[in-house]
C-alpha positions as CSV (number, residue, x, y, z in Angstrom):
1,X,2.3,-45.8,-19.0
2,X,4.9,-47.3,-21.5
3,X,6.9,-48.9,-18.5
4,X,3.9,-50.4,-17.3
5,X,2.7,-51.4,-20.7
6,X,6.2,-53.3,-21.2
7,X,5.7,-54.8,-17.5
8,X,2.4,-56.2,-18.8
9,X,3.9,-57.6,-21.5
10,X,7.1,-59.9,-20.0
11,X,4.5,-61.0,-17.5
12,X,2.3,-62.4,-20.6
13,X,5.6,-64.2,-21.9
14,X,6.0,-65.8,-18.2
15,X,2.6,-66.9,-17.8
16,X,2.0,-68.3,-21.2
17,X,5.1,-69.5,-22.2
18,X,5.4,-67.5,-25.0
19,X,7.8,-64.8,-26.7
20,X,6.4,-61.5,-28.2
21,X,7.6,-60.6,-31.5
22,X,6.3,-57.4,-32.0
23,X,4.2,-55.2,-29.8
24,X,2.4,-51.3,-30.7
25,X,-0.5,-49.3,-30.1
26,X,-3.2,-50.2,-32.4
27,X,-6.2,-47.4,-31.9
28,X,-6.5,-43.5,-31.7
29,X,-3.4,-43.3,-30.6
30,X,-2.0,-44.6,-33.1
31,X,-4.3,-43.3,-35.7
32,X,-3.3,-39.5,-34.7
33,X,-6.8,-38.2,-33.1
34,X,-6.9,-39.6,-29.7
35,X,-9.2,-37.9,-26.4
36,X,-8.1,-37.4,-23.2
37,X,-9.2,-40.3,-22.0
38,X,-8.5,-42.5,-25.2
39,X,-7.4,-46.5,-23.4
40,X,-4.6,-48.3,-24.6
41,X,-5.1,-50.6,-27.3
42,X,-1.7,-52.8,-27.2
43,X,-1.9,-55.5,-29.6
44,X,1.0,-58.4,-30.3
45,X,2.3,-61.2,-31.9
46,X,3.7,-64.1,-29.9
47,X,5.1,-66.8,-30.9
48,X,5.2,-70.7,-28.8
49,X,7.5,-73.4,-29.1
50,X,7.2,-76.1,-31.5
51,X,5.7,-78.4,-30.0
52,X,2.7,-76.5,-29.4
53,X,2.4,-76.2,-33.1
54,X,2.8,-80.6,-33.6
55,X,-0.2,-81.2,-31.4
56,X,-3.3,-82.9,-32.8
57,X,-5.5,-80.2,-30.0
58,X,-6.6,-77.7,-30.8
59,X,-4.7,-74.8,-29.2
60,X,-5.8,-70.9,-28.1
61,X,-4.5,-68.9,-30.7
62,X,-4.9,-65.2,-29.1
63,X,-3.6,-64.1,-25.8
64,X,-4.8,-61.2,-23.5
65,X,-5.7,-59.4,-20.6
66,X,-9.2,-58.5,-19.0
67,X,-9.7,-55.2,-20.8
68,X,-10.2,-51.9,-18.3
69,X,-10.5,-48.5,-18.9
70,X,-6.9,-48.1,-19.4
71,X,-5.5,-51.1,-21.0
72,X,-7.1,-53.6,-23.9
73,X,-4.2,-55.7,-24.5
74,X,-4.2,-58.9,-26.7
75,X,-2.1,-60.7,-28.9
76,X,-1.9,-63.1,-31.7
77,X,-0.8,-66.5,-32.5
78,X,2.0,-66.0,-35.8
79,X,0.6,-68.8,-37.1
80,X,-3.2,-66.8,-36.8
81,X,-1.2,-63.5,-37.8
82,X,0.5,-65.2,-40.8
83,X,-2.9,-66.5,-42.1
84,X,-4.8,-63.2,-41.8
85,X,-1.4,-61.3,-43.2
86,X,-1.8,-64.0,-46.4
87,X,-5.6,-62.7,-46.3
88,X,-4.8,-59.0,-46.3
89,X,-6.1,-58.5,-43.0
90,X,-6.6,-54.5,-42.5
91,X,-5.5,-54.1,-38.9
92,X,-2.7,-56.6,-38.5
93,X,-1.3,-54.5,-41.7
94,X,-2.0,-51.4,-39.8
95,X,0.0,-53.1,-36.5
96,X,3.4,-53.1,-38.6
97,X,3.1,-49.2,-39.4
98,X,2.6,-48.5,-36.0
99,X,4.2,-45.6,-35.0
100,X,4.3,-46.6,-31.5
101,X,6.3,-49.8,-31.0
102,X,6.4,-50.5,-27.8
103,X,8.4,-54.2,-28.4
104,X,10.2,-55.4,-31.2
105,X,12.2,-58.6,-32.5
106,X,13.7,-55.9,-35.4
107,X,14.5,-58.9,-38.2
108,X,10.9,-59.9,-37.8
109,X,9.1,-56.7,-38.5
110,X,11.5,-55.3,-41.1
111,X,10.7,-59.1,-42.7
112,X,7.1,-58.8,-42.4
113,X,7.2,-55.4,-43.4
114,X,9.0,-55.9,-46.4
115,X,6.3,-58.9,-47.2
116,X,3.6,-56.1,-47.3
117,X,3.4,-55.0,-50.9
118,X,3.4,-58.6,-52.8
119,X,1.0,-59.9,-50.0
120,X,-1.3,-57.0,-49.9
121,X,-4.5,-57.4,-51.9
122,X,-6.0,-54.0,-53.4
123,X,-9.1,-55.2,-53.2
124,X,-10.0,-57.0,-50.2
125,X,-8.3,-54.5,-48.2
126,X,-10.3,-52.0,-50.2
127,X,-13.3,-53.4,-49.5
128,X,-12.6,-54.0,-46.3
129,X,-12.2,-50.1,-45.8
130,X,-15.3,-49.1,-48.2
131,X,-17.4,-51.0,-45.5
132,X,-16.1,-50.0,-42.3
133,X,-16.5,-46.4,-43.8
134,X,-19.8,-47.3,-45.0
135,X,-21.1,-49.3,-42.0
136,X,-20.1,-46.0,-39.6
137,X,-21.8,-43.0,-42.1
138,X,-24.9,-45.0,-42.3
139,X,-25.2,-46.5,-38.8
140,X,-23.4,-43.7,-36.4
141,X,-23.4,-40.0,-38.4
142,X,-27.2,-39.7,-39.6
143,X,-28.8,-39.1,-36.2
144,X,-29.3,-35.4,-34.7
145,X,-26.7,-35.7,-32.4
146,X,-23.5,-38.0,-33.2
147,X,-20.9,-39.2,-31.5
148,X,-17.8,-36.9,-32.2
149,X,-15.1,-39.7,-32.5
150,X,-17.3,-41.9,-34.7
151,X,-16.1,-38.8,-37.7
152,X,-12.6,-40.1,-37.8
153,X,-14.0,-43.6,-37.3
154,X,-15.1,-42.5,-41.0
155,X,-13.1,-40.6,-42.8
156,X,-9.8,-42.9,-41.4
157,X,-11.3,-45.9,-43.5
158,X,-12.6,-43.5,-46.3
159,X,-9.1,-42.3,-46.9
160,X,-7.4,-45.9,-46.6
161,X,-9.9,-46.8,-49.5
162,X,-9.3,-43.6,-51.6
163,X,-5.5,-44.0,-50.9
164,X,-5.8,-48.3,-52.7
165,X,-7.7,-46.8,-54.6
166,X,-5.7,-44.3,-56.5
167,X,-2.1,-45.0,-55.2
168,X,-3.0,-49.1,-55.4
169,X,-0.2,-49.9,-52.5
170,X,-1.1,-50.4,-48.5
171,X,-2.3,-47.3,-47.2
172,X,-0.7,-46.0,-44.3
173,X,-1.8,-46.0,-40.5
174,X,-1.6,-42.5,-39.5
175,X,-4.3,-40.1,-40.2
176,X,-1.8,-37.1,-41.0
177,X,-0.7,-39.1,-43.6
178,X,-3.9,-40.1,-45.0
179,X,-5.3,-36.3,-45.1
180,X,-3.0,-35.6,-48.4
181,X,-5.2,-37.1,-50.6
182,X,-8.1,-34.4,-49.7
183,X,-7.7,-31.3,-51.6
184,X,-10.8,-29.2,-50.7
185,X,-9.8,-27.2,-47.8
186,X,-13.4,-26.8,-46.6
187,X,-12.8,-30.0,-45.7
188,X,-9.3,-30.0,-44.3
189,X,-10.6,-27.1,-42.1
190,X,-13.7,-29.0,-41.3
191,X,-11.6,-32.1,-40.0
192,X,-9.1,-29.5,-38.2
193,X,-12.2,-27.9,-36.6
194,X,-12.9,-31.4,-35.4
195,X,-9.9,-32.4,-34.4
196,X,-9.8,-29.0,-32.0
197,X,-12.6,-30.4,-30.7
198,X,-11.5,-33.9,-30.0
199,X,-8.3,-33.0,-28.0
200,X,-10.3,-31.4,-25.1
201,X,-13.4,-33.7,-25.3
202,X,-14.3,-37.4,-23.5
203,X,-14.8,-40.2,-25.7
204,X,-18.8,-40.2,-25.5
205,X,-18.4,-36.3,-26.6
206,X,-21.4,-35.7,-29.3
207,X,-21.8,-33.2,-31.3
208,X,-24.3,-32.3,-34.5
209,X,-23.7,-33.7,-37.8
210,X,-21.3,-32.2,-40.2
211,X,-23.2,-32.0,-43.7
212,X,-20.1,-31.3,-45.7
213,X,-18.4,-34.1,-44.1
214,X,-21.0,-36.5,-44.6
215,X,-21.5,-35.0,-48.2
216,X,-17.9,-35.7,-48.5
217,X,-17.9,-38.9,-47.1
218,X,-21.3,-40.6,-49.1
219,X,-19.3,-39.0,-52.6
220,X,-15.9,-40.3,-52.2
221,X,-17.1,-44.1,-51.0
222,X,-19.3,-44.1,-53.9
223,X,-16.6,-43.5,-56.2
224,X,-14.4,-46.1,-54.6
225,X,-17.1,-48.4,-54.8
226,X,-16.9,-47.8,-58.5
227,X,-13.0,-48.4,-58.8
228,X,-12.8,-51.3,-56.2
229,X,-13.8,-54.1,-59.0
230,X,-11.2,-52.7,-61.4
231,X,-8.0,-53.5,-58.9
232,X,-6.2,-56.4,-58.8
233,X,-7.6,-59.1,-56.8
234,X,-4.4,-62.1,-56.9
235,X,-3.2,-63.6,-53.7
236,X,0.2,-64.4,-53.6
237,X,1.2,-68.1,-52.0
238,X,2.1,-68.6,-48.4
239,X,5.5,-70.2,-49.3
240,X,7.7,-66.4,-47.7
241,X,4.9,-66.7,-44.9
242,X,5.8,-70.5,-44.3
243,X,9.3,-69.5,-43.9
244,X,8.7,-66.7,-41.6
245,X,6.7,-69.3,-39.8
246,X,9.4,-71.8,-39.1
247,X,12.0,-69.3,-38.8
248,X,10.3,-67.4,-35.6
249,X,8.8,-70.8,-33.7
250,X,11.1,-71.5,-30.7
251,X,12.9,-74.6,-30.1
């Protein structure tokens, strides 16, 4: 699939006159829980020449391809990226930790990479987190029967706002990663047990609710909720995003 991925992408640069900065896998995948039948999600940034940036249109700034069963892949403007990375945009942040790259100009990541810290905002991107979280326990895991997936489509987010948080720096994309901050193992076993489950089953898998989980889940937003307002909330100027900017636009 990674050959045809790449394919995919060099004939995005051809038809859109464009060159691809950086390109990973942005969902499950990713994340570290995906099904069997788990798409694709590829997601880039491109970059145009300059001119298209000194015209007084108004100009597309994302990029794609009609989105199957297999493949959802789309793309970014860097001048779109740059403004949501000055705005502490969750996924795009997430996009840089991939740990499936599947394209890469190396000085660009390792520059936006490096960015991450000073730009990152503790609490939007906390906030962000606390109602994604939120938004999925109460909309998607109260029912008799829920979807199986919609569980890590909880506790992910839960865990990225727990990790701001208490560790205040960008939480990171993996899922593994995340799990170190629980320390109830009727939990961890819960999530394992769940996990089991996931690798065998379809994407529209249900299942009945876990009350621990959701016990878990309703305590540990509500004590983010409480710490959110206490974090730091300064955004940093775009003058190291400007640079970035007219460094990467091509002639």
């Amino acid at each position: 699939m990674k050959d045809i991925i790449l394919q995919k992408l060099t004939e995005l640069e051809q038809s859109e006159n464009i060159k691809i900065l950086y390109a990973c896998e942005s969902g499950s995948r990713a994340w570290g829980f995906a099904s069997p039948d788990s798409d694709f999600d590829v997601r880039f940034i491109y970059a145009r020449n300059v001119n298209h940036y000194l015209s007084i249109a108004e100009m597309p700034d994302v990029v794609g391809l009609p989105v199957d069963e297999v493949l959802d892949i789309g793309g970014w403007d860097l001048k779109k990226a740059l403004k949501l990375f000055l705005k502490s945009n969750g996924p795009l942040y997430e996009w840089l930790q991939s740990p499936i790259v599947y394209r890469q100009d190396n000085t660009f990541a390792d520059e936006m990479r490096s960015l991450m810290p000073a730009y990152f905002s503790l609490r939007s991107g906390g906030n962000h987190y606390l109602s994604m979280a939120n938004n999925t326990l109460r909309d998607d895991l109260q029912s008799e029967l829920v979807k199986l997936k919609r569980y890590f489509y909880a506790l992910r987010p839960t865990l990225a706002c727990q990790w701001i948080v208490e560790k205040q720096s960008v939480p990171p994309m993996e899922f593994d990663k995340l799990r170190v901050l629980i320390s109830n193992d009727k939990i961890q076993k819960s999530i394992d047990h769940l996990l089991e489950q996931k690798k065998d089953a379809d994407e529209k898998a249900f299942i009945k609710p876990v009350a621990l989980l959701n016990e878990w889940l309703a305590d540990t937003l509500n004590y983010c909720r409480e710490q959110l307002p206490l974090l730091q909330s300064e955004k940093k100027d775009a003058d190291e995003l400007n640079e970035v900017f007219r460094k990467y636009i091509q002639p």
